[in-house]
FIVEXLO-226776 format. One record per residue (C-alpha): x, y, z. Coordinates in nm, 2 decimals, always signed. Layout:
# FIVEXLO-226776
{east: X	north: Y	up: Z}
...
This chain:
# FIVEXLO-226776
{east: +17.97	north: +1.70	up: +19.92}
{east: +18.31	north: +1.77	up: +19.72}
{east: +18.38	north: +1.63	up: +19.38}
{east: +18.75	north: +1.62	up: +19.48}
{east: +18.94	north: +1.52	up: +19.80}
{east: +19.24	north: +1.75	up: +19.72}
{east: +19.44	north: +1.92	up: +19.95}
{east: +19.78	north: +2.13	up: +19.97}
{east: +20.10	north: +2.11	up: +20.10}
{east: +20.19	north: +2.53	up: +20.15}
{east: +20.50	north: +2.39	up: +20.29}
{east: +20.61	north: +2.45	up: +19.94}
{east: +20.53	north: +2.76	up: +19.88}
{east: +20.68	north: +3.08	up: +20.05}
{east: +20.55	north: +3.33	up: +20.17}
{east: +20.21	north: +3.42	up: +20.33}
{east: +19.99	north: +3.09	up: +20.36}
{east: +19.70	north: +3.26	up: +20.15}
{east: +19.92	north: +3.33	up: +19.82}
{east: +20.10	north: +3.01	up: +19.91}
{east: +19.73	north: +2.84	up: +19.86}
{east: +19.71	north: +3.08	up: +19.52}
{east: +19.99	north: +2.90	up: +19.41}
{east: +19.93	north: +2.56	up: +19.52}
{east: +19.58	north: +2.58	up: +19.36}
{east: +19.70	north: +2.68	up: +19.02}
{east: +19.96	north: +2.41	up: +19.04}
{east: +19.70	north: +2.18	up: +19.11}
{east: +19.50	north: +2.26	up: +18.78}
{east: +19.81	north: +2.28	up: +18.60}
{east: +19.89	north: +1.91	up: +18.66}
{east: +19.54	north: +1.78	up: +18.67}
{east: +19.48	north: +1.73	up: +19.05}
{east: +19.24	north: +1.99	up: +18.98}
{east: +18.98	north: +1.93	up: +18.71}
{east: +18.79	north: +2.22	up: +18.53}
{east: +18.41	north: +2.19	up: +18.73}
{east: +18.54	north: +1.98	up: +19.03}
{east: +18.40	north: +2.14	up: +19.36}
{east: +18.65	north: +2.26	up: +19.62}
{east: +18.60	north: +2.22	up: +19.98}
{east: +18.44	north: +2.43	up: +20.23}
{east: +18.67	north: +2.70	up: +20.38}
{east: +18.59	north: +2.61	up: +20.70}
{east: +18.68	north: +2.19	up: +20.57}
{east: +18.98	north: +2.29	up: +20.37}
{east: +19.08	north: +2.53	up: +20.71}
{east: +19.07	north: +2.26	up: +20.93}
{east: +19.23	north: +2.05	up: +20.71}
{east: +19.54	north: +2.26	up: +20.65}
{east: +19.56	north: +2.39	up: +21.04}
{east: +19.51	north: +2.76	up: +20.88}
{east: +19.26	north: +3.00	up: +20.96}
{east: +18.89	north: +3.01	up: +20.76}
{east: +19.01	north: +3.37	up: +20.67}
{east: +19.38	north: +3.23	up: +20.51}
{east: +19.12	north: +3.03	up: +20.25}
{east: +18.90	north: +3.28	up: +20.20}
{east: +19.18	north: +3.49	up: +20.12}
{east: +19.33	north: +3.27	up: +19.88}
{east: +19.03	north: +3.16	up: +19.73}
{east: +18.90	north: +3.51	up: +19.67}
{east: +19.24	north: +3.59	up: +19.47}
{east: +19.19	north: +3.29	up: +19.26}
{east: +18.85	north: +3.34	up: +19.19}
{east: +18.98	north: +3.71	up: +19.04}
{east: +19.21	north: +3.51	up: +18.84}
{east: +19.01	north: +3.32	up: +18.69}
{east: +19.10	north: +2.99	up: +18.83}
{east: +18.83	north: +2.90	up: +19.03}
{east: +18.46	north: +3.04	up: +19.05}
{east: +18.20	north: +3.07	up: +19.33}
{east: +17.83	north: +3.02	up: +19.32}
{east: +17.59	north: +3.16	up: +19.52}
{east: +17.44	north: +2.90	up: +19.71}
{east: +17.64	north: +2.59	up: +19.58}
{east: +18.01	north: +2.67	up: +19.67}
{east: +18.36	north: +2.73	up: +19.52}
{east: +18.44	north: +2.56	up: +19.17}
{east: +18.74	north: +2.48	up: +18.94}
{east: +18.64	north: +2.75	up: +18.64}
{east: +18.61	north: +2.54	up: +18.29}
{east: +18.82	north: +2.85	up: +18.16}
{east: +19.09	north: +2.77	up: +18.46}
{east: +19.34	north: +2.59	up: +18.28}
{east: +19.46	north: +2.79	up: +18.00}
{east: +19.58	north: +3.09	up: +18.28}
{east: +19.98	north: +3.09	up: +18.35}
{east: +20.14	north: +3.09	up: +18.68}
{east: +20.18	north: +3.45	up: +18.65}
{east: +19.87	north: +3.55	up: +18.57}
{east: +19.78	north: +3.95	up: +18.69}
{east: +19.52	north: +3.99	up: +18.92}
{east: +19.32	north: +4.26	up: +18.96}
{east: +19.03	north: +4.36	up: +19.18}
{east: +18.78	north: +4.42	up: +18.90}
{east: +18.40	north: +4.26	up: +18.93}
{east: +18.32	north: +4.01	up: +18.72}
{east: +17.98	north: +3.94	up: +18.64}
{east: +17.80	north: +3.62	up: +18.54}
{east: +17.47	north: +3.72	up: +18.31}
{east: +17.28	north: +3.44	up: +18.46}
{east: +17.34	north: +3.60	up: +18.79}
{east: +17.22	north: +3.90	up: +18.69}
{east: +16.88	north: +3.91	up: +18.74}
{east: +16.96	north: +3.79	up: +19.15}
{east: +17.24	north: +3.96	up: +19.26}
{east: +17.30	north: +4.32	up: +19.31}
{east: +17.69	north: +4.40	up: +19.28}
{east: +17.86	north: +4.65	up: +19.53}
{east: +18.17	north: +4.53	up: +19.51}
{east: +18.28	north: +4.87	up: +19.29}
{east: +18.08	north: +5.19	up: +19.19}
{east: +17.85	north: +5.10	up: +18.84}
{east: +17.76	north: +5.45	up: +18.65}
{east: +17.43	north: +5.52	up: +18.58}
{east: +17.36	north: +5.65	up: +18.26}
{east: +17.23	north: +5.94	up: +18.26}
{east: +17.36	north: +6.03	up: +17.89}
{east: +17.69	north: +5.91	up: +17.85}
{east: +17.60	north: +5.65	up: +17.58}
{east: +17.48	north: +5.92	up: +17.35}
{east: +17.73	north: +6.16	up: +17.41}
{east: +17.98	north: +5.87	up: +17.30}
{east: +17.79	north: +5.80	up: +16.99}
{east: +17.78	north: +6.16	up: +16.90}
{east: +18.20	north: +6.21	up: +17.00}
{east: +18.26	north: +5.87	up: +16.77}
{east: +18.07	north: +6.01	up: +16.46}
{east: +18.25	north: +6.30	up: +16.53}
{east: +18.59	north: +6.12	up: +16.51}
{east: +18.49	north: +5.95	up: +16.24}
{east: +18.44	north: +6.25	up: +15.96}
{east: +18.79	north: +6.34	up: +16.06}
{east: +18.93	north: +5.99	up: +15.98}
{east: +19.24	north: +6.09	up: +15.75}
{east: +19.64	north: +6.06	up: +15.75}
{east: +19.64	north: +6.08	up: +16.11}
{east: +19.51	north: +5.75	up: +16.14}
{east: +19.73	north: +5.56	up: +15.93}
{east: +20.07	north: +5.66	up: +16.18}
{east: +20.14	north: +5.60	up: +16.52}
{east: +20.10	north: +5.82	up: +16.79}
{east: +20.40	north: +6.00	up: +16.87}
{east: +20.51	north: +6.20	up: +17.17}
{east: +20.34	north: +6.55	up: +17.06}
{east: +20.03	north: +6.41	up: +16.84}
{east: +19.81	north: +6.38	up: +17.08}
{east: +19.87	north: +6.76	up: +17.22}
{east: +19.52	north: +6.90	up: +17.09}
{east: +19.39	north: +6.63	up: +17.34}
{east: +19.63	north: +6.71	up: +17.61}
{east: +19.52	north: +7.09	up: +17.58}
{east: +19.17	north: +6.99	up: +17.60}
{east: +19.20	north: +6.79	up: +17.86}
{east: +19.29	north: +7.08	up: +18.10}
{east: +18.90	north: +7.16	up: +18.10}
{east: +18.86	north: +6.89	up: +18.31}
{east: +19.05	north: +7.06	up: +18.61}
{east: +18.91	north: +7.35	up: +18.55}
{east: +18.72	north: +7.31	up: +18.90}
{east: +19.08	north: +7.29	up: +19.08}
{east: +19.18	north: +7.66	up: +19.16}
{east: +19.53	north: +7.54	up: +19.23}
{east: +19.58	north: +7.37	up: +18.89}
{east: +19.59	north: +7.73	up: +18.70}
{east: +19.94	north: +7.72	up: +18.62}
{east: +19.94	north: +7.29	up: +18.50}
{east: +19.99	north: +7.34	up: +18.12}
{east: +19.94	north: +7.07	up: +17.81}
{east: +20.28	north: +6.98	up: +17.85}
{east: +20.23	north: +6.82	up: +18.23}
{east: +19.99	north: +6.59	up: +18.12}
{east: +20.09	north: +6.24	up: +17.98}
{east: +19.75	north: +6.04	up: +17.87}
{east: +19.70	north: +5.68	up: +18.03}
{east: +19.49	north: +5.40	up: +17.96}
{east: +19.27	north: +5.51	up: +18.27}
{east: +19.41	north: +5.55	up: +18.62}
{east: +19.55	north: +5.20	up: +18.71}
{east: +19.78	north: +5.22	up: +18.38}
{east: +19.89	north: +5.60	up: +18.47}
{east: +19.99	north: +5.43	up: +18.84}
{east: +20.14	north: +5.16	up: +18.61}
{east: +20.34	north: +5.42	up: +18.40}
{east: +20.46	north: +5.66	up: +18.72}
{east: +20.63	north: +5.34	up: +18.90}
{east: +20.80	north: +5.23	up: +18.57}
{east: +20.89	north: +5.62	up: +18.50}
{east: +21.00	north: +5.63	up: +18.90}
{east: +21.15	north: +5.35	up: +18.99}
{east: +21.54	north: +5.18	up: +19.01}
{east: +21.72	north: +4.95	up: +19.11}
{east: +21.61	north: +4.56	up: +19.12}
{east: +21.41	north: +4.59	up: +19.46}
{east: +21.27	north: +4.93	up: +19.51}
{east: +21.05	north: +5.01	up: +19.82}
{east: +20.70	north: +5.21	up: +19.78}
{east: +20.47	north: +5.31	up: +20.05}
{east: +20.08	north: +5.30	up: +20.06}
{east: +19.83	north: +5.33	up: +20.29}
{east: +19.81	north: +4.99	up: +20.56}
{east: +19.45	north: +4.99	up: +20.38}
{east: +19.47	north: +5.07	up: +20.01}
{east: +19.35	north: +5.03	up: +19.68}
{east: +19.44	north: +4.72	up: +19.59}
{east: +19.56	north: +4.87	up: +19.26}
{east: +19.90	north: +4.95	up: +19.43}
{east: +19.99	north: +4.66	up: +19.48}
{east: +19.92	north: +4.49	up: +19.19}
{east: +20.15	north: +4.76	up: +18.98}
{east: +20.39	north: +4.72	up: +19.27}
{east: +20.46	north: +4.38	up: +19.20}
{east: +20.44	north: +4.37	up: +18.78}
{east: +20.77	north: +4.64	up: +18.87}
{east: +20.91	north: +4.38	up: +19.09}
{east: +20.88	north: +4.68	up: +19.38}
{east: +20.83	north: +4.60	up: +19.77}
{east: +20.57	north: +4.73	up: +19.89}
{east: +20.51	north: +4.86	up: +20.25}
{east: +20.21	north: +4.97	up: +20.45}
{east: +20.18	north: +5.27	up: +20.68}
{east: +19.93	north: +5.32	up: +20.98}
{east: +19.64	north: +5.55	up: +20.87}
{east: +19.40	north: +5.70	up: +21.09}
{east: +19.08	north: +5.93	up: +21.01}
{east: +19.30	north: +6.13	up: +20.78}
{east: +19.50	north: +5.85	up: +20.58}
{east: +19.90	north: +5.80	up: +20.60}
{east: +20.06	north: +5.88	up: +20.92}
{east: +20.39	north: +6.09	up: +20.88}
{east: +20.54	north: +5.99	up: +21.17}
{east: +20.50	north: +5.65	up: +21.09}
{east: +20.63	north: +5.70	up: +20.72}
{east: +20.93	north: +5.88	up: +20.85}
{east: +21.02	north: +5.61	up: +21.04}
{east: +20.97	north: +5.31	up: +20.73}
{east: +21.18	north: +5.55	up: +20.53}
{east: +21.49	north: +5.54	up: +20.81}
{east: +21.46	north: +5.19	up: +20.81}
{east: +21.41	north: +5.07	up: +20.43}
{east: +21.44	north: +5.38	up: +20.24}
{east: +21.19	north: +5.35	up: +19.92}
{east: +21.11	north: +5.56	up: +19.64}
{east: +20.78	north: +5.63	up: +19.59}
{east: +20.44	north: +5.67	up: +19.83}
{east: +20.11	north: +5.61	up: +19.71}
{east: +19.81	north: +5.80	up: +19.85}
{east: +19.43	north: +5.91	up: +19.78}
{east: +19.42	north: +6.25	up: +19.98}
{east: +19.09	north: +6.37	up: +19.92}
{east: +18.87	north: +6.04	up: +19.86}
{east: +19.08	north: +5.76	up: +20.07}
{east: +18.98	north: +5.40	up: +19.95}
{east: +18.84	north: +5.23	up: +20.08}
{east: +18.76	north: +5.49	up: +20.41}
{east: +18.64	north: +5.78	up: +20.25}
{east: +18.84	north: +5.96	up: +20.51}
{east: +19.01	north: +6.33	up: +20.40}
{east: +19.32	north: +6.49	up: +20.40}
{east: +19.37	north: +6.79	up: +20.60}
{east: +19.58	north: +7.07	up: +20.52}
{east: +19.85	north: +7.05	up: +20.77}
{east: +19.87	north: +6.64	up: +20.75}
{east: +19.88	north: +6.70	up: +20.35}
{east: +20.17	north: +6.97	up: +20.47}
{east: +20.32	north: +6.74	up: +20.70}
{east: +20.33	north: +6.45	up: +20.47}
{east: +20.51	north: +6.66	up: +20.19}
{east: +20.77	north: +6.71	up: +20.42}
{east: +20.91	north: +6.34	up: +20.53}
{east: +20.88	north: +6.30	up: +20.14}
{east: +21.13	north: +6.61	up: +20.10}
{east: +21.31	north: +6.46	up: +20.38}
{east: +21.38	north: +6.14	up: +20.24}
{east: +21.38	north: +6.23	up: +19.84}
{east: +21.03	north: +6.04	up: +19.79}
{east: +20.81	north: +6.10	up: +19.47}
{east: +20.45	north: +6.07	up: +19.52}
{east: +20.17	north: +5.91	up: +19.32}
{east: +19.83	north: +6.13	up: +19.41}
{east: +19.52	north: +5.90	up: +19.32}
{east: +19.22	north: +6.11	up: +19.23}
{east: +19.03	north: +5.85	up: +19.02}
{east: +18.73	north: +5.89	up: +19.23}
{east: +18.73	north: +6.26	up: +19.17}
{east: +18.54	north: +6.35	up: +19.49}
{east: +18.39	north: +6.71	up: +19.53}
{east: +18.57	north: +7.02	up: +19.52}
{east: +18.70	north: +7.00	up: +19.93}
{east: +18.89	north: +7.40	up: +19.90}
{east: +19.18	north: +7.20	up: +19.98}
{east: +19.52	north: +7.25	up: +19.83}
{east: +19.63	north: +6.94	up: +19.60}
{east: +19.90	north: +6.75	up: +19.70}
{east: +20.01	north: +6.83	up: +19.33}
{east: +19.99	north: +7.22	up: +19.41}
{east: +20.18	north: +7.18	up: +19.74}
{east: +20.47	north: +6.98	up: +19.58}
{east: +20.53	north: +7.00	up: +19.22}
{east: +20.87	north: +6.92	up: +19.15}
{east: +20.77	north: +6.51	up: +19.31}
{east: +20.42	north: +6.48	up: +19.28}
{east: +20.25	north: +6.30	up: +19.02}
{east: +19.83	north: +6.35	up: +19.00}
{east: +19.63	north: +6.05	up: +18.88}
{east: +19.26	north: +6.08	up: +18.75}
{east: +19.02	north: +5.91	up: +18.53}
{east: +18.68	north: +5.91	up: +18.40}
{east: +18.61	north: +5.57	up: +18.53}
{east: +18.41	north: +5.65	up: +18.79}
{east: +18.25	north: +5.97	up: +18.66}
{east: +18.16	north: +5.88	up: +18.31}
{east: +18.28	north: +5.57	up: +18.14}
{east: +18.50	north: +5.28	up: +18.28}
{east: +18.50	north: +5.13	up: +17.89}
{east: +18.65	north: +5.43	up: +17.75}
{east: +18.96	north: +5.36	up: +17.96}
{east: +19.09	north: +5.72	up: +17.98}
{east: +19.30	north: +5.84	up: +18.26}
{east: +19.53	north: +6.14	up: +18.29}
{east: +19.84	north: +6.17	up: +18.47}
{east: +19.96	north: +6.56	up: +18.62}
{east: +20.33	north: +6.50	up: +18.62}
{east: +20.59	north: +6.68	up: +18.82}
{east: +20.72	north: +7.02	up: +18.69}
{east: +20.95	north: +6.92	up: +18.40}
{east: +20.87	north: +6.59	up: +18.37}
{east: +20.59	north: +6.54	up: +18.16}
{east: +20.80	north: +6.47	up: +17.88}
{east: +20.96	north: +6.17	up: +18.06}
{east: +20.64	north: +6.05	up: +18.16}
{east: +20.52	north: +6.06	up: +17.80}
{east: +20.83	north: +5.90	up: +17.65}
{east: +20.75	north: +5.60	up: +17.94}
{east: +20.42	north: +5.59	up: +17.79}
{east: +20.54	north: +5.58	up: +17.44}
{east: +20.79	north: +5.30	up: +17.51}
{east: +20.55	north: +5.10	up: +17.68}
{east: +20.21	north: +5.14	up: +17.47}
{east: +20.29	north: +5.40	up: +17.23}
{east: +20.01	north: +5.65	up: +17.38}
{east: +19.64	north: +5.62	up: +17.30}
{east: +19.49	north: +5.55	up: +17.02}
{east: +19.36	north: +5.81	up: +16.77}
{east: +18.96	north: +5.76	up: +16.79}
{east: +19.00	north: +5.78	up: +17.19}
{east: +19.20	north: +6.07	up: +17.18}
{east: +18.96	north: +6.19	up: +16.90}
{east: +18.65	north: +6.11	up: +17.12}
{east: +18.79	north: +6.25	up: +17.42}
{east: +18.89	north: +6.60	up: +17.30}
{east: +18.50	north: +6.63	up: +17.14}
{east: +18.39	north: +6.55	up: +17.51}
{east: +18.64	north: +6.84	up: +17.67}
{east: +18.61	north: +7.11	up: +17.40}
{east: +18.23	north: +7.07	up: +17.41}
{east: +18.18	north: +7.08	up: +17.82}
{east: +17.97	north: +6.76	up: +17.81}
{east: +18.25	north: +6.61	up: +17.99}
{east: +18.19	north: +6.77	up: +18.34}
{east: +17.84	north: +6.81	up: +18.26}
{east: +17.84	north: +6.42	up: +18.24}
{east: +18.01	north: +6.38	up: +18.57}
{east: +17.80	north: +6.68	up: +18.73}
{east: +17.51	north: +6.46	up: +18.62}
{east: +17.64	north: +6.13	up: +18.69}
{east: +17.77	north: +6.29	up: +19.05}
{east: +17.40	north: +6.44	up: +19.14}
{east: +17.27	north: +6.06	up: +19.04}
{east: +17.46	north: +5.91	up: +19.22}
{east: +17.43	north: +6.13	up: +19.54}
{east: +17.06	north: +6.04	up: +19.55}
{east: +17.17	north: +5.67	up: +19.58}
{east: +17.39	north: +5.79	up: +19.83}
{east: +17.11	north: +5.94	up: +20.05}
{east: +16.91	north: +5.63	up: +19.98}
{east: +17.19	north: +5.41	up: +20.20}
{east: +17.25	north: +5.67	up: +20.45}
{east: +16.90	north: +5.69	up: +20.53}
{east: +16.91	north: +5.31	up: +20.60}
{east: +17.23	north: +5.25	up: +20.75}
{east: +17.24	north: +5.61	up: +20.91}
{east: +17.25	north: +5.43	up: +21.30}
{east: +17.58	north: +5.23	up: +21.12}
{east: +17.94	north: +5.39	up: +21.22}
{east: +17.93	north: +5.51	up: +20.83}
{east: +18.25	north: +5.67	up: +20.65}
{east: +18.15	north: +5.83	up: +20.39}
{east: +18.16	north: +6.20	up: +20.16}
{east: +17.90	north: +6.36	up: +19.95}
{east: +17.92	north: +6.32	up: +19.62}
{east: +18.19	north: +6.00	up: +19.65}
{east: +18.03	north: +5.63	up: +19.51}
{east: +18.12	north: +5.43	up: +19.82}
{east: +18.08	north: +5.43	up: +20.16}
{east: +18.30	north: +5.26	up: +20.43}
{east: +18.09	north: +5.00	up: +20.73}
{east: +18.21	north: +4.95	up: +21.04}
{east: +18.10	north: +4.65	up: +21.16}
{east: +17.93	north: +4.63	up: +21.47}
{east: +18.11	north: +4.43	up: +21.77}
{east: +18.08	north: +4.08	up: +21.72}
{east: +18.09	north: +4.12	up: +21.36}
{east: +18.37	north: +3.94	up: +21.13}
{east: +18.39	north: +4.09	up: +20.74}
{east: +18.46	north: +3.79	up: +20.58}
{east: +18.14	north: +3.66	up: +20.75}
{east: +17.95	north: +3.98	up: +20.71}
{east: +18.06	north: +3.94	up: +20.33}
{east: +17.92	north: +3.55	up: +20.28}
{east: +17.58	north: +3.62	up: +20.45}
{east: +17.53	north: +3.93	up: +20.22}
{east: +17.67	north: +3.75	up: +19.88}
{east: +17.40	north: +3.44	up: +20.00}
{east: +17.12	north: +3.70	up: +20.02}
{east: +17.25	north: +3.81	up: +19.66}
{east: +17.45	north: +4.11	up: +19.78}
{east: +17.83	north: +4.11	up: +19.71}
{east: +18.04	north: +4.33	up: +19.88}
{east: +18.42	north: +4.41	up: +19.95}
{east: +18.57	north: +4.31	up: +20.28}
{east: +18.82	north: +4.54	up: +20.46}
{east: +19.12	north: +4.22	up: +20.48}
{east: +19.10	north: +4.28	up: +20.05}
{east: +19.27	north: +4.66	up: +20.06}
{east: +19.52	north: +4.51	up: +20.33}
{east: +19.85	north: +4.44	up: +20.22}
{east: +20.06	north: +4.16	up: +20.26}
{east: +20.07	north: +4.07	up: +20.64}
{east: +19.87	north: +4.34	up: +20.69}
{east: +19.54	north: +4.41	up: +20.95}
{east: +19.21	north: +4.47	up: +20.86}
{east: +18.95	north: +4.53	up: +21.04}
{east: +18.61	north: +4.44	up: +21.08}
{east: +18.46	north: +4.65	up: +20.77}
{east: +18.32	north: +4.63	up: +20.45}
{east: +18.35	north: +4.88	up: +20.17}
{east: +17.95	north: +4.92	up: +20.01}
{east: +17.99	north: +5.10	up: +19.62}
{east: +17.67	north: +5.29	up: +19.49}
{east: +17.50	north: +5.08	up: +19.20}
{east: +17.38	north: +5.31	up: +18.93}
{east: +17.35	north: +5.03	up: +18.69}
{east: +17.04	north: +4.92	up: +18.88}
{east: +16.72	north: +5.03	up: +18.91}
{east: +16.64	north: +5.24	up: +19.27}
{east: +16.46	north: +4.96	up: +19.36}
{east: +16.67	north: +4.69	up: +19.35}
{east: +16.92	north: +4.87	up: +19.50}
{east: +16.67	north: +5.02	up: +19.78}
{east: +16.63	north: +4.61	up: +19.84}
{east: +16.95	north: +4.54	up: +19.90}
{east: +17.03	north: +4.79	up: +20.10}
{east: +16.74	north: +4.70	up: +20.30}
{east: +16.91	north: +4.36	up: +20.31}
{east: +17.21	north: +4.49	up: +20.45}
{east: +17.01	north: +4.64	up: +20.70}
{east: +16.87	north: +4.35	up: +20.80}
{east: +17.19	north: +4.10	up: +20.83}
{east: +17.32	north: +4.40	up: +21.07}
{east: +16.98	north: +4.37	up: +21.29}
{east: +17.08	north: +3.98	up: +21.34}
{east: +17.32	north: +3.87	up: +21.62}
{east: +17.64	north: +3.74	up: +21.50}
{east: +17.62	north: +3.49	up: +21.69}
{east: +17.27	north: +3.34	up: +21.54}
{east: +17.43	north: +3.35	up: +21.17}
{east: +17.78	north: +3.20	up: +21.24}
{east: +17.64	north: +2.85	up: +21.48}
């Protein structure tokens, strides 16, 4: 049973009928219709209810359980949160996991990649004490547009295993808070007009489109297929709404896994010459050397090359580094300075110890190697699955089998205390996803528990669909 009998009018919303439930929820909590603990209907109740699809309410009530608004509970349903009412109308959402410490102990998260830790906590400590018996002056002022230069120049360690990024110099880097902030800072550094147009990927990180919107940008989806954006297909976008800026993840595609080639990297470079596009490269995953050019390399006067150490050795650390386009790393650290006045001086501190020393890419060597085993662990489960996936990367990509639907592949995992990522949340707006689920490596569990709930997944795929969905 509900504690509440409300419904909503998305009449009175525009837009997609998902966001236009977003909205109509947080209205509804706004003005009291909603009270903090009052349990929502089913999807499949409210569905029928509002003559929308179960997958419209999913939809919206996935986004506004990442809000904050509402929360779900394994095994007792969909909540107003208590902590629902003090969030704004505009509040940001992002797909980051949140985790309940009560939960804990019976669910294993694989919504997005934990790192183990296979030394990164001490190697922190040791980098902080560092910083700390070289507190002086420095610390007192704010970072300015050349301070953080000895950080910059070590910094380039960390591309020392990209051949083609011998001739990127200190002064092509601009330092982010982590790789979702450098995206932030390219579109703001990029971008004009009061409308501007950016392409990504028809499934894509979901980051995109968050920054997309907080620039008040359009963003438009192009076909992929095994080797990401089509050019054909982004040729012909660009003759009909122009745009800007593409966004793409060459060598690690998210949430696919899919790669690149050389002559689709070449191919691509080309409509974005054609039609005066700059290009945001994501490499936050850092997958494995591939002896494949960079999209950086192949076009340096427009592309700009995100990374971070997020998922290689510490998502708190919130470090990213953007490779800008020949010549403009100074306006891409001036952006950064107007909008956040650059890091602060005990991360850049920190992070320069980590470089200059080489426990940097012996962490994420480390870290990579762990994580590879966990890797082999699922592949040797799922291995009769139709698996994307890459050596060395923390996720792997699941096609469903027929019959399958993600959403309801997604539920029956999270009620046997696995949560996973459905394809329809790196879809964009109107978009198509299809029946798939993105699984991230755990580190932060033990083998075991992660070994059970693989073996979970296993099982769920050995049921009919049919059986589970009655």
């Amino acid at each position: 049973m509900t504690d509440t009998n409300w419904t909503a009018d998305l009449t009175r919303h525009s837009g997609p009928k998902y966001l236009a439930l977003v909205r109509a929820l947080r209205e509804g909590i706004r003005n009291g219709a909603l009270l903090p603990g009052a349990k929502l209907p089913t999807v499949r109740d409210l569905a029928y209810s509002l003559g929308v699809t179960p997958g419209t309410v999913a939809r919206g009530y996935q986004i506004a359980t990442q809000e904050g608004l509402l929360e779900a509970v394994v095994g007792r349903g969909t909540f107003v949160s208590s902590q629902s009412r003090r969030l704004g109308p505009t509040e940001a959402i992002y797909n980051l996991p949140t985790r309940d410490p009560d939960l804990d102990d019976a669910i294993v998260d694989l919504r997005s990649p934990q790192l183990p830790d296979i030394g990164q906590t001490e190697a922190l400590a040791r980098a902080m004490m560092k910083a700390a018996e070289g507190i002086g002056r420095q610390y007192l002022e704010y970072p300015g547009l050349k301070r953080d230069e000895y950080c910059r120049r070590a910094a380039l360690n960390w591309f020392s295993e990209y051949t083609d990024f011998d001739t990127v110099t200190p002064d092509d880097l601009v330092l982010t808070h982590g790789g979702q902030n450098g995206i932030m800072m390219v579109m703001q550094c990029c971008l004009r007009g009061e409308r501007p147009v950016i392409y990504a990927e028809a499934l894509a990180y979901p980051g995109f489109r968050h920054a997309a919107r907080l620039n008040r940008a359009e963003i438009r989806g192009i076909a992929i297929d095994d080797e990401g954006m089509v050019p054909e297909a982004l040729d012909a976008a660009c003759r009909r709404y122009g745009g800007q800026l593409i966004c793409v993840t060459p060598d690690a595609q998210n949430p696919t896994a899919g790669r690149m080639g050389i002559e689709r990297r070449h191919a691509l470079i080309a409509v974005a010459r054609r039609h005066d596009l700059q290009i945001i490269e994501d490499d936050c995953y850092t997958a494995p050397v591939t002896g494949l050019p960079s999209l950086r390399s192949l076009a340096p006067e427009r592309c700009w090359h995100v990374t971070s150490l997020s998922k290689s050795i510490s998502a708190g650390m919130r470090f990213g580094i953007v490779v800008a386009p020949d010549g403009m790393g100074e306006a891409g650290r001036l952006t950064a300075q107007h909008s956040y006045f650059g890091l602060s001086r005990p991360v850049t501190d920190m992070m320069a110890h980590l470089f200059e020393t080489g426990e940097a890419l012996d962490l994420k060597a480390r870290a990579q190697a762990e994580m590879g085993r966990r890797l082999q662990m699922l592949l040797q489960a799922l291995g009769d699955q139709e698996l994307g996936w890459q050596s060395g990367l923390s996720f792997v990509w699941l096609t469903l089998p027929l019959g399958w639907r993600a959403s309801a592949f997604a539920r029956m995992a999270e009620a046997e205390g696995v949560l996973l990522r459905a394809a329809d949340e790196y879809a964009l707006q109107d978009g198509q996803a299809p029946n798939a689920v993105r699984i991230a490596l755990a580190g932060g569990v033990s083998e075991d528990r992660f070994r059970q709930a693989i073996e979970t997944l296993k099982r769920l795929l050995e049921r009919m669909p049919d059986e589970l969905l009655v």
